[in-house]
C-alpha positions in Angstrom: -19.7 -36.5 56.2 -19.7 -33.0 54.4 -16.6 -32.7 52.6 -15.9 -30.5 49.8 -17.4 -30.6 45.9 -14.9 -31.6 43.0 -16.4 -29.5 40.7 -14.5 -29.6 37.1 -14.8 -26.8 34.9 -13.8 -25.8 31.3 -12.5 -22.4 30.0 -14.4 -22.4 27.2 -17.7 -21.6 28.9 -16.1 -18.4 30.9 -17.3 -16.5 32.7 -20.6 -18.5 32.9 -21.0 -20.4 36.1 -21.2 -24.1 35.1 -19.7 -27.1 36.8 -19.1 -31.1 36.1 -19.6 -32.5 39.4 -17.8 -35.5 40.7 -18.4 -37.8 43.1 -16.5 -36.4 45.6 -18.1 -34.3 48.4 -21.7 -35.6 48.4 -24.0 -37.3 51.9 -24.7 -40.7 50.0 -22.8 -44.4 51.1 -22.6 -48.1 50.2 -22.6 -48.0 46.0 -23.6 -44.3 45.7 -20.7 -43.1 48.0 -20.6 -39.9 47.0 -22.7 -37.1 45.7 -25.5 -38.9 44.0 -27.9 -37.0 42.3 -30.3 -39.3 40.2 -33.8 -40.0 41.6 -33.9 -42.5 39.6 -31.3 -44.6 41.4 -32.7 -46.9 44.5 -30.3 -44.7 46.9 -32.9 -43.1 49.3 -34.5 -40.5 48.0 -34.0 -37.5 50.6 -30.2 -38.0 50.7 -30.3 -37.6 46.7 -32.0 -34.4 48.0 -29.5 -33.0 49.6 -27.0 -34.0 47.1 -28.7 -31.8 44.6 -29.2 -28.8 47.1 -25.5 -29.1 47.5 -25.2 -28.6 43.9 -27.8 -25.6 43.9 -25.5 -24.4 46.4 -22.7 -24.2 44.9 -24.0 -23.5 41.5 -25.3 -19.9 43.3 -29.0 -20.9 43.1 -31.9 -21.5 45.2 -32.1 -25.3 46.3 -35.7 -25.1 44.1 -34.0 -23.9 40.4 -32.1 -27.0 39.9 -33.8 -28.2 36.9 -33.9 -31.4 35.4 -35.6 -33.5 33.6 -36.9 -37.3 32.4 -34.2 -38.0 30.7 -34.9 -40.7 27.5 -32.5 -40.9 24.9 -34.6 -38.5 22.6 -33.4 -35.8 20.7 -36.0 -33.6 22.8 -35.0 -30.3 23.8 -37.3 -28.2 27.2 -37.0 -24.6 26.6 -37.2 -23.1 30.6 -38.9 -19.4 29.7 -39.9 -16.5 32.2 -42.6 -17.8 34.9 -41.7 -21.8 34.5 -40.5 -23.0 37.5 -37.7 -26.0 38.1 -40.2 -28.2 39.6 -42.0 -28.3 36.6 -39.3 -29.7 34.5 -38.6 -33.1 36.7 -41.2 -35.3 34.7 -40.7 -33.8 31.2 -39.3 -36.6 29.2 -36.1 -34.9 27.2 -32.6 -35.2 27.0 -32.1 -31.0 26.5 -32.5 -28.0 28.2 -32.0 -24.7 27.4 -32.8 -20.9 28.8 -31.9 -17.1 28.8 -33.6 -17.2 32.1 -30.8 -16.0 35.0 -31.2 -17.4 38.4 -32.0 -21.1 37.4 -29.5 -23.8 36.6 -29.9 -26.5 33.8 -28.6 -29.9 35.0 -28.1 -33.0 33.1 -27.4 -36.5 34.9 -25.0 -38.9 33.5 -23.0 -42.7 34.3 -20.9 -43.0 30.8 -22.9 -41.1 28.4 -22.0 -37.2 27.8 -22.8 -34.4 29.9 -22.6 -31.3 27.7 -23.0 -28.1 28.7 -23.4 -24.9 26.3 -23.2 -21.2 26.7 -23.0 -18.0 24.7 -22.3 -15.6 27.4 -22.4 -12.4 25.1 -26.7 -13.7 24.8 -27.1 -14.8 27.6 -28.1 -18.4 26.4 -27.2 -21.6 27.8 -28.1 -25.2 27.5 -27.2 -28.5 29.1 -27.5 -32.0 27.1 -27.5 -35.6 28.1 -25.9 -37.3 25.1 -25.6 -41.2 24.9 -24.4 -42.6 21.7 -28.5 -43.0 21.1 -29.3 -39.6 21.9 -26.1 -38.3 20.0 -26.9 -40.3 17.1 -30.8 -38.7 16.8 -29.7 -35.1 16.9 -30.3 -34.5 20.6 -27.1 -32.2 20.2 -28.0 -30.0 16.9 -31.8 -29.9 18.6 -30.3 -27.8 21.6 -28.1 -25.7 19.4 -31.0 -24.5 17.6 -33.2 -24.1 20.3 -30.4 -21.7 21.7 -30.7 -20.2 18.1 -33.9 -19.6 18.9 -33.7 -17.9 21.7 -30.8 -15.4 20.6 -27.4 -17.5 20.5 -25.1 -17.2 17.8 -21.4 -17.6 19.7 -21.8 -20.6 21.3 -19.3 -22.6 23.3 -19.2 -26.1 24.5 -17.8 -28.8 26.7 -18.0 -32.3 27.1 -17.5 -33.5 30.6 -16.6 -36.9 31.9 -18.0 -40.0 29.6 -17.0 -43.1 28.7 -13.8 -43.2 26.6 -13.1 -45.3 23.6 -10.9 -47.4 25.3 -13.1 -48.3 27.7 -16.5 -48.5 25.2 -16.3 -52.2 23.5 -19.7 -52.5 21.4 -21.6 -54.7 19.3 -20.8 -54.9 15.5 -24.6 -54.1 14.8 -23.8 -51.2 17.3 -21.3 -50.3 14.3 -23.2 -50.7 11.5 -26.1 -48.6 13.0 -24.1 -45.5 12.9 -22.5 -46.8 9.4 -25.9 -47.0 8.2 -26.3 -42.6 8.9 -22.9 -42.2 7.2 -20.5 -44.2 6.3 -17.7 -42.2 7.7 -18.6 -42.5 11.1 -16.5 -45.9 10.8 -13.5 -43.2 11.8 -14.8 -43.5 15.2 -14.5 -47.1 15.6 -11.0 -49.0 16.4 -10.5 -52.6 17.0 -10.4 -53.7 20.4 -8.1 -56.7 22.8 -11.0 -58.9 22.0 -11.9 -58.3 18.4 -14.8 -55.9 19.1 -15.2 -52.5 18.0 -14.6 -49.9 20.3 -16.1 -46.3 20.4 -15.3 -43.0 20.9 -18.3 -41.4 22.0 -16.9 -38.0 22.7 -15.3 -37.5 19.4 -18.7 -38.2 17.8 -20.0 -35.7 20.1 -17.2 -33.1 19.6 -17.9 -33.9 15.6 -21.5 -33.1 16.3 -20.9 -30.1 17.7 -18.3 -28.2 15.6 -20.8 -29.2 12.7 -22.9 -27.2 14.1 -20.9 -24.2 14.3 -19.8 -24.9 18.0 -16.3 -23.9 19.4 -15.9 -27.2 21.8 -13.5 -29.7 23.5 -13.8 -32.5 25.5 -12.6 -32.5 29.1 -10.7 -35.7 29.1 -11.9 -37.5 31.8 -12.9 -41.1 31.0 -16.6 -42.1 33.7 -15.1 -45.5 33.7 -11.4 -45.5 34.4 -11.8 -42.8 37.7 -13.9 -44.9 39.7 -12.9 -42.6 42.9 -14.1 -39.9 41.3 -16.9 -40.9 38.7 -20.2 -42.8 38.4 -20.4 -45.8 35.9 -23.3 -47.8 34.5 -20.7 -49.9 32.4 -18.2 -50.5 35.2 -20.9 -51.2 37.5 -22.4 -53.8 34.9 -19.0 -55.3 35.1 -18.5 -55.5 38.7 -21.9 -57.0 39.5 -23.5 -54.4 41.6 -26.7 -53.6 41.6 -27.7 -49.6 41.1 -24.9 -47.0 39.8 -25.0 -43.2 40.6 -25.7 -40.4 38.5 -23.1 -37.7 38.6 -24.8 -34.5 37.6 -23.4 -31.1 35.2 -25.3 -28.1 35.9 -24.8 -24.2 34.2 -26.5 -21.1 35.3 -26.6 -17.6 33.9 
């Protein structure tokens, strides 16, 4: 059944077209009811297809200039320049994209971790990150800002869509002491948990990351694992036993 996109948007990236995606609206069933968007998931593989031309669709680009690409958990950034085409980008491992190329949209997929998207519209730069607490932690998010540098940006604007909220994100104390080990301050994003476990707050870290590096940016405030109507989640998925999760997917365009 065809029924309409949720797309979720932020203020701060007007008037560039960009979109958080939901669940909501897409041709997949069973545990990736929904719009479903990562190949990488065991839903079948043309229904992920349309999913994605859906997006293209509604993102006001040809159902070929979606691009994505193999994301890994790096700090590695694709540049999309004049001539490359979207196709191209599906097997590049990275966890960044960025252009000043109009009529192609950058798209991230995530289940919990971050999907931020960045824009300087006065450039015409933009950029879309996948940032897990790994990726976040080994610069994937300064890496993109200065690729957009590179290509011209120097007002940019950011939001963090849905992730995983603190108060859903219990972790490890080596987790902890990981980040503690970067800087010791970090430990501000930490809180003890109902079962004597730290909790983090992944989107603060990012949101730190971010206005570090000279970026106007807010979160979105949706928590991945409390709106399961709504969002994708490896962690409540984990919990609940299934099998395969869906990838929700954030795409911006020029």
């Amino acid at each position: 059944m065809h029924t309409t996109l949720e797309i979720l948007t932020h203020p701060l990236l007007e008037p560039v077209r960009h979109g958080f995606f939901t669940r909501r609206g897409g041709a997949s069933s069973g545990l990736f009811s929904g719009l479903n968007c990562g190949h990488g998931s065991s839903d079948q593989s043309e229904i992920v297809t349309i999913n994605r031309a859906r997006v293209a669709e509604a993102m006001g680009v040809a159902t070929d200039a979606l691009a994505t690409v193999h994301q890994t958990h790096s700090a590695d950034v694709a540049i999309f320049r004049n001539g490359d085409k979207a196709g191209d980008f599906a097997d590049m491992r990275a966890d960044a994209i960025v252009t000043d190329q109009p009529g192609v949209a950058l798209a991230v997929l995530t289940a919990d971790c971050q999907p931020i998207l960045l824009a300087d519209a006065g450039a015409g730069v933009i950029g879309a990150v996948h940032a897990g607490w790994r990726g976040a932690l080994a610069g994937v998010i300064e890496a993109a800002v200065a690729a957009m540098r590179d290509l011209g940006a120097a007002r940019i604007s950011a939001a963090i869509g849905p992730t995983i909220s603190q108060g859903a994100y219990e972790v490890g104390e080596e987790f902890m002491e990981e980040f503690m080990a970067e800087d010791p301050a970090h430990h501000r994003f930490f809180a003890g948990g109902p079962n004597g476990r730290p909790m983090f707050d992944l989107p603060a870290f990012g949101l730190m990351r971010l206005r570090q590096s000279g970026v106007e940016a807010e979160w979105i405030r949706h928590c991945t694992y409390s709106e399961p109507e709504r969002f994708f989640s490896y962690r409540r998925s984990t919990h609940q036993g299934e099998a395969d999760y869906g990838r929700l997917i954030s795409a911006i365009a020029l």
